[in-house]
C-alpha positions as CSV (number, residue, x, y, z in Angstrom):
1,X,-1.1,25.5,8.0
2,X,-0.8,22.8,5.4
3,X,2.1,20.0,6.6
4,X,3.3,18.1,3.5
5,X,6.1,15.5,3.4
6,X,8.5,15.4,0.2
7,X,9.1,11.9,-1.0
8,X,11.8,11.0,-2.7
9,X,11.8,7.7,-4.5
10,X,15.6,6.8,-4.9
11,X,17.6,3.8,-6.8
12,X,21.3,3.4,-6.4
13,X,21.2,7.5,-6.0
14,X,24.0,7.7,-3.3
15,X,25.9,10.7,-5.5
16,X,22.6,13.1,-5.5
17,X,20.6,12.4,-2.6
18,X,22.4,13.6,0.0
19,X,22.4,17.0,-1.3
20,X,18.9,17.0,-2.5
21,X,17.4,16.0,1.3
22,X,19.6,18.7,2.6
23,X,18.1,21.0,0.4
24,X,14.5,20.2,0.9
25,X,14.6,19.6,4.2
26,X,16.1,23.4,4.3
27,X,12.6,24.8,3.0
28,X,10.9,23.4,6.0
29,X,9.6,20.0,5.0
30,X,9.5,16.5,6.3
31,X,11.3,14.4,3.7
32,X,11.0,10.5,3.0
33,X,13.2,8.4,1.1
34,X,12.0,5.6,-0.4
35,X,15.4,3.3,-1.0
36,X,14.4,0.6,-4.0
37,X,16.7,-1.7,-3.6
38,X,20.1,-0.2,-4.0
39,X,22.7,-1.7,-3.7
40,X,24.9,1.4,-3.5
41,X,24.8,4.3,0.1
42,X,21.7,5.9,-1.4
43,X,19.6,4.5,2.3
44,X,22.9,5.8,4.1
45,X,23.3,8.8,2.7
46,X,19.6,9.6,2.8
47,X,19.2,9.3,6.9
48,X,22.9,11.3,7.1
49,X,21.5,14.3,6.0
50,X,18.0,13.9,8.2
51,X,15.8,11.9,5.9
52,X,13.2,9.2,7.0
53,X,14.3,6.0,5.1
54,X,11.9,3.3,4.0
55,X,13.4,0.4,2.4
56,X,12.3,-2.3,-0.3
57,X,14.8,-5.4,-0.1
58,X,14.8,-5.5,-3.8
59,X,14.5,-3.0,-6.5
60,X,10.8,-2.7,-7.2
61,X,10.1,-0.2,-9.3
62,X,9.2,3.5,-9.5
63,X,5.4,3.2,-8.5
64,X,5.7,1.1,-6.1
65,X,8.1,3.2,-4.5
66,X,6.0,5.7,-4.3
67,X,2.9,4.0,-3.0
68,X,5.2,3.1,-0.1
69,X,5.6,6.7,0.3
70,X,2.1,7.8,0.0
71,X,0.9,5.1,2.6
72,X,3.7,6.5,4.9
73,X,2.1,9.8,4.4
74,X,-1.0,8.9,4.9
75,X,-0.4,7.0,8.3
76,X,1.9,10.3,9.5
77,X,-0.9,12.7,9.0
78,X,0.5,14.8,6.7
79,X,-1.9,16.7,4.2
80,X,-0.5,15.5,1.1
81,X,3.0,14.8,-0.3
82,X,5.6,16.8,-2.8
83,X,7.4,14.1,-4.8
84,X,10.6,14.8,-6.7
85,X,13.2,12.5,-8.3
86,X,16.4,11.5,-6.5
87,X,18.8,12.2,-9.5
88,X,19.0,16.0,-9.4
89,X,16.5,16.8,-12.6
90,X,14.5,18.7,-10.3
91,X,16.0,22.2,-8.6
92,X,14.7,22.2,-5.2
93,X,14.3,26.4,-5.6
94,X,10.9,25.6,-7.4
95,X,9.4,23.9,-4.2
96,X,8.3,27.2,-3.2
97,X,6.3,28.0,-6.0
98,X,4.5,24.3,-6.6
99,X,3.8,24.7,-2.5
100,X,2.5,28.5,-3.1
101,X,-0.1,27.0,-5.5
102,X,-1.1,24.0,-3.8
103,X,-1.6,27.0,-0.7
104,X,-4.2,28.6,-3.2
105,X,-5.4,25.0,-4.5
106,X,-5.4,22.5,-1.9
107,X,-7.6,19.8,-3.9
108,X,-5.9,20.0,-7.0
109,X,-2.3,18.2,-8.1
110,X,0.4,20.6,-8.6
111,X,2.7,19.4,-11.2
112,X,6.5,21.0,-12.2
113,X,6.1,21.3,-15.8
114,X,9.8,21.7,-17.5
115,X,7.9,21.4,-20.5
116,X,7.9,25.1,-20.9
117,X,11.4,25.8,-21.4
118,X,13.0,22.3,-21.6
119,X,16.6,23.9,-22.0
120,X,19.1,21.0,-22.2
121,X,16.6,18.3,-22.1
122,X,17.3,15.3,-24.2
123,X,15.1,15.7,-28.0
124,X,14.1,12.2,-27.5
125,X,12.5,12.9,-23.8
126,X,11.6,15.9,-25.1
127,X,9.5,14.8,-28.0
128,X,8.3,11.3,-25.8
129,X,6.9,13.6,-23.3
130,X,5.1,15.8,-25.4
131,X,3.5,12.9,-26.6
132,X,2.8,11.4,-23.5
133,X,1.5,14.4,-22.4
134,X,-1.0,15.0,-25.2
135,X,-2.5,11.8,-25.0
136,X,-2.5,12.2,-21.1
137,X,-4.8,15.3,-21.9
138,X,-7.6,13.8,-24.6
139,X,-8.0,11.0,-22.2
140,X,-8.5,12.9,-19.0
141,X,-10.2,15.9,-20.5
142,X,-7.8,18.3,-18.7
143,X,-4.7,20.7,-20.8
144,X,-1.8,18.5,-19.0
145,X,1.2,20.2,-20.3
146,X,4.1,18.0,-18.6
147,X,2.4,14.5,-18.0
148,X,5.4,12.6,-16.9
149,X,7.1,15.1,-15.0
150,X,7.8,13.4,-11.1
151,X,7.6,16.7,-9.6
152,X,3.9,17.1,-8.1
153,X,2.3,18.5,-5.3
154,X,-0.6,15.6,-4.4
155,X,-3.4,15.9,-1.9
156,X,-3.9,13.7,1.1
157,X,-7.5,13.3,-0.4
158,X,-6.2,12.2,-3.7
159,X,-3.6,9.5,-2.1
160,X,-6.5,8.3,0.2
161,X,-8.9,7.7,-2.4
162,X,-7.4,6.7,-5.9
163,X,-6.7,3.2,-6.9
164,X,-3.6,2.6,-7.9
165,X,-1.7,-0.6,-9.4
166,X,1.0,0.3,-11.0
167,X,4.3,-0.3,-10.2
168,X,6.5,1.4,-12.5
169,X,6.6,5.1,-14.1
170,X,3.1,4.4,-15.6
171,X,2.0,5.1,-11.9
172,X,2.2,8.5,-12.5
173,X,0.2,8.3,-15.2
174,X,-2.2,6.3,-13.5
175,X,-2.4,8.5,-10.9
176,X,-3.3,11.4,-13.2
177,X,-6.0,9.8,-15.2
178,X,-7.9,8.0,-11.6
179,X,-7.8,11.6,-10.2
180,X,-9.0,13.2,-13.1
181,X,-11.7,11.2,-13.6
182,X,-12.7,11.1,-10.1
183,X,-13.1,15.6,-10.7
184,X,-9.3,16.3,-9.6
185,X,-8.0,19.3,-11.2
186,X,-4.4,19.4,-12.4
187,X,-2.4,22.6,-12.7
188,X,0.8,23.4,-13.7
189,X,3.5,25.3,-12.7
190,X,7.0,26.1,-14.9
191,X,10.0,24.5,-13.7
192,X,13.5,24.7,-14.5
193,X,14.7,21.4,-16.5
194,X,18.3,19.9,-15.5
195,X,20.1,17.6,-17.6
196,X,23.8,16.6,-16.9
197,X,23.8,13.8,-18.9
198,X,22.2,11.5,-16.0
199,X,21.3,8.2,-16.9
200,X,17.7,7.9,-17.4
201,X,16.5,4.7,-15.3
202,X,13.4,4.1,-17.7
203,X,13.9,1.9,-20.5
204,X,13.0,2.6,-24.1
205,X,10.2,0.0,-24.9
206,X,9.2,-1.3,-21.8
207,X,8.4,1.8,-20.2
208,X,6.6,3.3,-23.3
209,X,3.9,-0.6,-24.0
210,X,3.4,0.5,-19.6
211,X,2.2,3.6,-20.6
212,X,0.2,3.0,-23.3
213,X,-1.3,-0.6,-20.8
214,X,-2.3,2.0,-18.2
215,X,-4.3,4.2,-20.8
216,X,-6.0,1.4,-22.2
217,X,-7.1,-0.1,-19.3
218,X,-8.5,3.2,-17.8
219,X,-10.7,3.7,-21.4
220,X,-11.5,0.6,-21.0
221,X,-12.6,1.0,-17.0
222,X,-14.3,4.6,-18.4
223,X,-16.5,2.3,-20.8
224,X,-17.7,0.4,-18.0
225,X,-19.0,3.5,-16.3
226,X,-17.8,5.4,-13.3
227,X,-16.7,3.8,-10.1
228,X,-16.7,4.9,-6.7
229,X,-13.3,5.6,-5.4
230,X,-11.9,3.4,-2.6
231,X,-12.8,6.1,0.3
232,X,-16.9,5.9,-0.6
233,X,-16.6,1.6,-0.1
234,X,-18.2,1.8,3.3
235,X,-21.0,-0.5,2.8
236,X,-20.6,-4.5,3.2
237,X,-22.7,-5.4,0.0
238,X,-21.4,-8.7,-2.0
239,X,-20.7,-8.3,-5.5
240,X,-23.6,-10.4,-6.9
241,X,-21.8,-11.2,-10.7
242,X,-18.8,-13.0,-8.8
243,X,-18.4,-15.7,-5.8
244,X,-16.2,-14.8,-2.9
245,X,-14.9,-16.3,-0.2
246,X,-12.8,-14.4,2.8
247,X,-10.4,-16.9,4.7
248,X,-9.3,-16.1,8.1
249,X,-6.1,-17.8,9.5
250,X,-6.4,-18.4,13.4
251,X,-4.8,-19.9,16.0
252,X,-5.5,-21.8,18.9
253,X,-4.2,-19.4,21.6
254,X,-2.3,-21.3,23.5
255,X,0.3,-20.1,25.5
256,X,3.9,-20.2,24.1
257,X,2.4,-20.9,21.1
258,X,0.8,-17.3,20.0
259,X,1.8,-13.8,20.2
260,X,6.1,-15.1,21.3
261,X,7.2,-11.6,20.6
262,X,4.4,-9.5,23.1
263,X,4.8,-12.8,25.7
264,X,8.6,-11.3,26.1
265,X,7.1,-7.9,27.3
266,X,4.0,-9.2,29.3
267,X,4.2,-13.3,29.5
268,X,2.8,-16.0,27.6
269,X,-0.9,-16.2,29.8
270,X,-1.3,-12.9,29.1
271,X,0.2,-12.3,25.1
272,X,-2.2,-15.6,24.7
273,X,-5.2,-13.8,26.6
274,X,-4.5,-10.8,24.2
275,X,-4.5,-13.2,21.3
276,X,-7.8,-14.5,21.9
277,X,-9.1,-10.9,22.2
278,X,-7.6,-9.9,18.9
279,X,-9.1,-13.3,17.1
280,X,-12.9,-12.4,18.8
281,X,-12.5,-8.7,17.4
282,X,-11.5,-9.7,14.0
283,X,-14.6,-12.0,14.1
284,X,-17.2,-9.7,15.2
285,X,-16.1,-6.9,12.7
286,X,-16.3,-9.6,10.0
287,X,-19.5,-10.6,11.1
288,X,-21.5,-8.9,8.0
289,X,-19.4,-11.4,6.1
290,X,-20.3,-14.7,8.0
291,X,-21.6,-16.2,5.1
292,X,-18.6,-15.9,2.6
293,X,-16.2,-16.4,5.0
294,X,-14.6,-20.1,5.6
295,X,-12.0,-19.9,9.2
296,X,-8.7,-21.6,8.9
297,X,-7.9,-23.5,12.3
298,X,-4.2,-24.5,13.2
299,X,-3.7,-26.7,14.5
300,X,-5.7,-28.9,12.5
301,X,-7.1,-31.2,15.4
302,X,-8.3,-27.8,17.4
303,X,-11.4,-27.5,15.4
304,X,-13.6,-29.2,17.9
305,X,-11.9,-27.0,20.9
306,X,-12.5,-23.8,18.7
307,X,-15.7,-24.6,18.0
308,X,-16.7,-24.0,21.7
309,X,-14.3,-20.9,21.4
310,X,-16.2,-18.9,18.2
311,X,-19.3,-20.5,18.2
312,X,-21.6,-22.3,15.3
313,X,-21.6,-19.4,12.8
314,X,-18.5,-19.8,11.5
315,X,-17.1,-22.3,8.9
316,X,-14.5,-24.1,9.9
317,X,-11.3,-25.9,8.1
318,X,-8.1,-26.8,9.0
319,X,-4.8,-25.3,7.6
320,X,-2.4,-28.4,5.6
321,X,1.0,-27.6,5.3
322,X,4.5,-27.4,6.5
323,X,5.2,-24.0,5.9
324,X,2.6,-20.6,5.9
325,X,3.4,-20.6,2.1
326,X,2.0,-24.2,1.9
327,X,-0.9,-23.2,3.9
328,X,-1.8,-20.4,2.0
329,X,-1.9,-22.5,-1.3
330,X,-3.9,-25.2,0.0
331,X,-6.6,-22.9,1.5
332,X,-6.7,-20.6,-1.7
333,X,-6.6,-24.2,-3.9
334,X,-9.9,-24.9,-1.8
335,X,-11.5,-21.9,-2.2
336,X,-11.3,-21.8,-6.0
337,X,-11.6,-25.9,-6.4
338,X,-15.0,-25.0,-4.4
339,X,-16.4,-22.2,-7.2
340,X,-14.5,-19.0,-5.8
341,X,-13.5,-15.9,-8.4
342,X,-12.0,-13.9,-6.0
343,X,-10.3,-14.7,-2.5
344,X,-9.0,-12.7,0.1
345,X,-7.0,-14.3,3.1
346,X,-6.4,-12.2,6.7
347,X,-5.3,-13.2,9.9
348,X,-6.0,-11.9,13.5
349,X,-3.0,-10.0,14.0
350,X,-4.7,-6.8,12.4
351,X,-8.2,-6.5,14.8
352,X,-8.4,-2.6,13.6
353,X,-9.2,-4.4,10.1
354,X,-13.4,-4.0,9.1
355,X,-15.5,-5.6,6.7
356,X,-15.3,-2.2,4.2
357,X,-11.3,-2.9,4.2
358,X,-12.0,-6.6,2.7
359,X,-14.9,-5.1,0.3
360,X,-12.0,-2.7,-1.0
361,X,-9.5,-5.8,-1.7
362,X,-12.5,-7.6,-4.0
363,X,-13.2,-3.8,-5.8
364,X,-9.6,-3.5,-6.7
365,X,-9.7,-7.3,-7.8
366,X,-11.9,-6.3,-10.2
367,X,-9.0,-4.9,-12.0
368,X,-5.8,-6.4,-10.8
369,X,-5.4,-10.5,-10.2
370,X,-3.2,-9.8,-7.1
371,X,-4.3,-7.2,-4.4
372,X,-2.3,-6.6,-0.9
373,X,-2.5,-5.3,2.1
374,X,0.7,-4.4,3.1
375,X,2.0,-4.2,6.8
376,X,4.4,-1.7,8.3
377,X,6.9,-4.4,9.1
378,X,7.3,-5.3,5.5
379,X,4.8,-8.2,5.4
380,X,1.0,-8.0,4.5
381,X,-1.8,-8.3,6.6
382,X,-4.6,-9.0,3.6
383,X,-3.8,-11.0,0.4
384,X,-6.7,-11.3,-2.5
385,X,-6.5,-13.3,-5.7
386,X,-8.6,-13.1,-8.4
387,X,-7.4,-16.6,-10.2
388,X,-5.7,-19.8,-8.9
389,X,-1.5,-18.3,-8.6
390,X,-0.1,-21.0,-6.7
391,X,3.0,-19.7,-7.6
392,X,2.8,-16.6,-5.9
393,X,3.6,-18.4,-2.6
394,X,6.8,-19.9,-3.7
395,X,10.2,-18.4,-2.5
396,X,9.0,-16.2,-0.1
397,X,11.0,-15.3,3.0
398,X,8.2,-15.9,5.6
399,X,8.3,-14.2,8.6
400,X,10.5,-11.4,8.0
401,X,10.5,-8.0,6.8
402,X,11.1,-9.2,2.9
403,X,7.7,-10.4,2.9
404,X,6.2,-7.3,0.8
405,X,8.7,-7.3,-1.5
406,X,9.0,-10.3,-1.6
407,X,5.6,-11.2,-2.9
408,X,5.5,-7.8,-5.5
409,X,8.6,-9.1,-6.9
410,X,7.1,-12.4,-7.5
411,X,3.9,-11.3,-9.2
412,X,6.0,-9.3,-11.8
413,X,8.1,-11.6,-12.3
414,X,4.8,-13.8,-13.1
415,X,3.5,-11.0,-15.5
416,X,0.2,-10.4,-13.0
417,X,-1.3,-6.9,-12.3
418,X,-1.2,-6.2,-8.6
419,X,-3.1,-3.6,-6.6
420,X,-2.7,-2.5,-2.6
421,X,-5.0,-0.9,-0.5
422,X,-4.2,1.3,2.9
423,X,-0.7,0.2,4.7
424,X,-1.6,-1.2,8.1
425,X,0.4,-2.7,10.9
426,X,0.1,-6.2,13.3
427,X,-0.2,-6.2,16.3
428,X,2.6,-7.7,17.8
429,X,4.2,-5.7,20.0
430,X,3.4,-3.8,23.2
431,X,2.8,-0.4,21.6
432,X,1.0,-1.6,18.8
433,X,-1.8,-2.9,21.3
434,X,-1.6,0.6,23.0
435,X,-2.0,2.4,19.4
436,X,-5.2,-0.2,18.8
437,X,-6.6,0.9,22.1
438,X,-6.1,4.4,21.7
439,X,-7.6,4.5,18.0
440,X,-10.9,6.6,19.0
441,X,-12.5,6.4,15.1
442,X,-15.7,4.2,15.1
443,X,-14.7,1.9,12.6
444,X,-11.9,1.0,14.5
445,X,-13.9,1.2,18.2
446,X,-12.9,-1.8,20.4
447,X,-16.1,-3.8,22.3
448,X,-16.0,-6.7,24.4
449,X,-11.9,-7.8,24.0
450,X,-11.5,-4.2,26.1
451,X,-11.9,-5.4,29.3
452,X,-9.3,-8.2,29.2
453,X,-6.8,-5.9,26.9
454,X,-7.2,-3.0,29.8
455,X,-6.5,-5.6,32.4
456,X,-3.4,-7.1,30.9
457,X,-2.1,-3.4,30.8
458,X,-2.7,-3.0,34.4
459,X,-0.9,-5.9,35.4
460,X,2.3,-5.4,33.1
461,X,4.9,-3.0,33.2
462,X,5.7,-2.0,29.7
463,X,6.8,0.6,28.1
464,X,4.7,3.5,27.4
């Protein structure tokens, strides 16, 4: 049986939500709420009625609400995702019927088209959607009858393997056009259309020069020739037109010094030992990248000591800065001052992360000029630029769960175009390291650090 989880992107929604969860969650379905920065009881009212609540610290946007959703999907297992507004424009009675063709169609997008019978809906939505829509259909080659409708039944398959940048409504657009063009089909199913004089949250001119960005850029993408979607990026072969570097932040792992939150679990000797064993696995995995790949040593007079620790292969630098923000700029500064066109930083909190996950960053750089990697405690585990953006470091609330958000916000209010790949997670507590160990797929297959990682479980009594 096909498990799909409803996500329901919400802003300052506390009147409707409630309800609507209630509702869906009635029919059988997981639901997810993905709270943009209200400021209002929308997250509140969401987990009261049996919701799963993921929060943005600050208001976002539409798309890139729902991307948070679709990686939370994604990393639950479920087989693709309903969406639906949070304002009460869609009747939760028609879930049936989008679900009953998605049973029939599982690799094609499902999407509630009010279009049909728009009743009481607004003339000026009604006529910018029919717009919208028709241009939605010449460029993707499909009869698209409600194009901006949020109501949609999507398929893991689709989630997992279309690039998305967008952070506003043009996501759903965005969305449509990648899948089409990458042979998704897109049906339609009528849907009743609610209006009761709800405020629209999209905005009159902004929202429509979006729309019309995301078309142009996907003719213009089309011109270039067809792409292979994220999923199909499994080799490790450099981009000959551009110069890349990858720069890896490590550590010396001393004790006390790395890995503070595991050592209150296990003890410092041993949240060090793992350290060391998360740092070698990052290394070997990147190993197809030795050559574009410069290591970033704190502190800056361990070089020598870390030498003996990774071996000759690597390059080595040392980090310059007071703060993580400072240290970023300085080695991305290098990087570029050196002849890089596109940089992608990591750490060695993420081992599980392989070479094809950094060749994905520098594909989607190829269209954005910020990518992300973003981490399931609101931070980011990979950051690639595509240009010198000093600026993107400054303000940030290192170290804390803002750091996602942080850094989006940021880029838009800088005017850049900002991709993500896969949501991941850090390593950094007890059952993250027994998720990493218990992660059977080959690209994620531990060697050598297994031994020590098994031992330091024997000897500690954690949690299970």
């Amino acid at each position: 049986m096909t498990h799909y989880c409803a996500l329901i992107p919400a802003y300052q929604a506390e009147a409707t939500i409630g309800m609507l969860v209630r509702a869906v969650r009635s029919l059988g379905l997981a639901v997810a709420v993905i709270d943009d920065g209200s400021c209002d009881r929308t997250a509140a009212q969401a987990a009261s009625h049996g919701a799963v609540v993921l929060r943005h610290a600050r208001n976002t946007g539409k798309g890139c609400a729902l991307r948070t959703g679709f990686a939370h999907a994604v990393r639950e297992g479920f087989d693709g995702v309903l969406t639906m507004d949070a304002d009460g424009q869609h009747d939760p009675r028609d879930v049936p019927a989008l679900l009953e063709t998605a049973a029939k169609r599982p690799d094609a997008i499902i999407i509630g088209d009010r279009m049909h019978a728009p009743g009481r809906m607004p003339v000026d939505r009604w006529w910018a959607n029919l717009m919208a829509s028709a241009v939605v259909s010449a460029v993707s080659g499909q009869r698209i009858r409600d194009s901006q409708s949020g109501f949609r039944v999507i398929p893991r398959d689709v989630l997992e393997h279309t690039p998305l940048q967008a952070c506003r409504y043009d996501l759903e657009t965005e969305l449509l056009l990648a899948a089409a063009a990458g042979g998704t089909r897109i049906l339609s199913v009528p849907v009743r259309s609610i209006y009761a004089g709800q405020a629209s949250q999209m905005r009159r001119w902004r929202d429509p020069m979006w729309f019309c960005r995301v078309v142009g850029r996907h003719l213009m993408n089309r011109s270039k020739g067809p792409r292979p979607p994220f999923g199909q990026l499994n080799g490790v072969q450099a981009d000959a037109s551009s110069k890349r570097r990858v720069l890896v932040f490590l550590k010396e792992p001393v004790p006390g010094r790395v890995k503070t939150r595991l050592a209150a679990t296990i003890g410092h000797q041993d949240a060090a030992a793992l350290y060391r064993a998360c740092a070698e696995e990052t290394l070997r995995r990147l190993e197809p990248l030795v050559p574009e790949t410069t290591v970033y040593v704190d502190p800056p007079d361990a070089i020598g000591r870390i030498r003996e620790w990774v071996g000759p292969a690597w390059t080595l630098r040392s980090q310059h800065g007071a703060t993580l923000g400072r240290r970023l700029s300085s080695a991305f500064s290098e990087a570029f001052s050196a002849g890089a066109t596109h940089v992608v930083v990591i750490g060695t909190d993420s081992p599980w992360l392989s070479a094809a996950d950094i060749e994905r960053a520098f594909a989607a750089m190829k269209d954005v000029d910020v990518v992300i990697g973003p981490s399931e405690d609101g931070g980011y585990y990979l950051l690639g630029l595509a240009k010198p953006l000093p600026e993107v470091f400054d303000g940030i609330p290192w170290s804390t769960p803002d750091v996602y958000a942080s850094t989006l916000a940021r880029a838009q209010t800088l005017g850049l175009r900002v991709g993500a790949i896969r949501m991941g997670y850090d390593v950094d507590q007890w059952n993250d390291v027994e998720r990493w160990m218990a992660d059977r797929r080959p690209e994620a297959s531990i060697s050598s650090p297994r031994q020590p990682l098994i031992t330091t479980q024997r000897r500690s009594i954690c949690p299970s």
